[in-house]
C-alpha positions in Angstrom: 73.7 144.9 138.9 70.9 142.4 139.6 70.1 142.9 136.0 73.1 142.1 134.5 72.8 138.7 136.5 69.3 137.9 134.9 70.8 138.8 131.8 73.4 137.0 131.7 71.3 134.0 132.8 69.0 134.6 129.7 71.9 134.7 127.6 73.5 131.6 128.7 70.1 130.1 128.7 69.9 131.1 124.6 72.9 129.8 124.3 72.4 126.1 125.6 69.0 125.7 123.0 71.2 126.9 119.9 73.8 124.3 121.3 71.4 121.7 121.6 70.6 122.1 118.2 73.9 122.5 116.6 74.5 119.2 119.0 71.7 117.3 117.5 73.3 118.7 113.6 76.5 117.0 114.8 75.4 114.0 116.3 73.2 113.6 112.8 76.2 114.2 110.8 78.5 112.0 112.9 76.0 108.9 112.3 76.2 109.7 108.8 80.1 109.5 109.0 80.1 106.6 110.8 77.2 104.8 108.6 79.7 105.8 105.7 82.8 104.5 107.4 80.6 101.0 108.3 79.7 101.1 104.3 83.8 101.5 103.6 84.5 98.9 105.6 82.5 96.7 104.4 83.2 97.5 100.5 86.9 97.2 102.1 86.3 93.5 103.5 84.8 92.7 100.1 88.2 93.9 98.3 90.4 92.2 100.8 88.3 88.6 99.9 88.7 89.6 96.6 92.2 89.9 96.7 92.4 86.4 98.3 90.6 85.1 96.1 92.7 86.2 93.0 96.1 85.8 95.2 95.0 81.7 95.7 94.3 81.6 92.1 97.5 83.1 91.3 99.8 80.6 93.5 97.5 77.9 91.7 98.7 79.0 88.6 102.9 79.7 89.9 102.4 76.4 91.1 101.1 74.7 87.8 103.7 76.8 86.1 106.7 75.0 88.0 105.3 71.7 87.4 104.9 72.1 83.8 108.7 73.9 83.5 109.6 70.8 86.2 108.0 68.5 83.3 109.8 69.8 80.3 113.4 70.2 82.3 113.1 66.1 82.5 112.2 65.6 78.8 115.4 64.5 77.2 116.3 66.8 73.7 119.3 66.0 71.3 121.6 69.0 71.7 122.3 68.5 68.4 118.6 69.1 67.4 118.5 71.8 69.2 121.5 73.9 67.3 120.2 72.7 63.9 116.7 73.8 64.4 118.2 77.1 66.0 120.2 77.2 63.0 118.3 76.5 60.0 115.5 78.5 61.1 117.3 81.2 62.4 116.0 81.0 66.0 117.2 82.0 69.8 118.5 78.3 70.9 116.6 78.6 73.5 113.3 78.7 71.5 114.9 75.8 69.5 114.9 73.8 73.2 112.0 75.0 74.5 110.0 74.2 71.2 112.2 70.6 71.1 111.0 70.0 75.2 107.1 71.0 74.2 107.0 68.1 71.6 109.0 66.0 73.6 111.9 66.1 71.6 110.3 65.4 68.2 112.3 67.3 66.1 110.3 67.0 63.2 106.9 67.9 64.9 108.7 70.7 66.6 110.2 71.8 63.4 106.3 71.8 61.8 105.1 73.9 65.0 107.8 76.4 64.4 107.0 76.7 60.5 102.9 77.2 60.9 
């Protein structure tokens, strides 16, 4: 029975080098995952300034957008202008009026834009 002891000793002595191997497989592994996961991040952070960057832009550009719409509501049109441009060139009124507030309710120049 003495034997079995030493054998089982040897065995479980076999089994902790193969261990420490596989341990030193996994810890190589694992700082390969986790110098992946730092290079996601990163590439992640650089998306998310991105993103910022293009959001600000686009409120820049909503914003502009209201001022200019802001701009045209307080030019004062001819409603009269507006259903005979609508009419005569067979147009949605309110591309007649938009046209009509873009040239600042120039009939004639808004007429000429619509006919180029």
């Amino acid at each position: 029975m003495g034997m079995e002891g030493e054998g089982g000793g040897g065995v479980e002595e076999m089994a902790v080098e193969p261990s420490s191997k596989d341990q030193q497989q996994q810890s190589k592994a694992l700082d390969k995952l986790t110098d992946r996961v730092v290079d996601d991040r990163q590439l992640d952070s650089s998306r998310v300034q991105e993103a910022m960057a293009a959001l600000a832009s686009s409120k820049e550009a909503d914003n502009a957008m209201r001022l200019r719409e802001k701009e045209l509501a307080a030019v004062k049109i001819n409603q009269v202008d507006v259903d005979i441009i609508a009419n005569e060139l067979e147009l949605d009124k309110k591309v007649a009026e938009r046209t009509l507030r873009e040239h600042k309710g120039d009939a004639v120049a808004a007429i000429r834009y619509l006919l180029r």
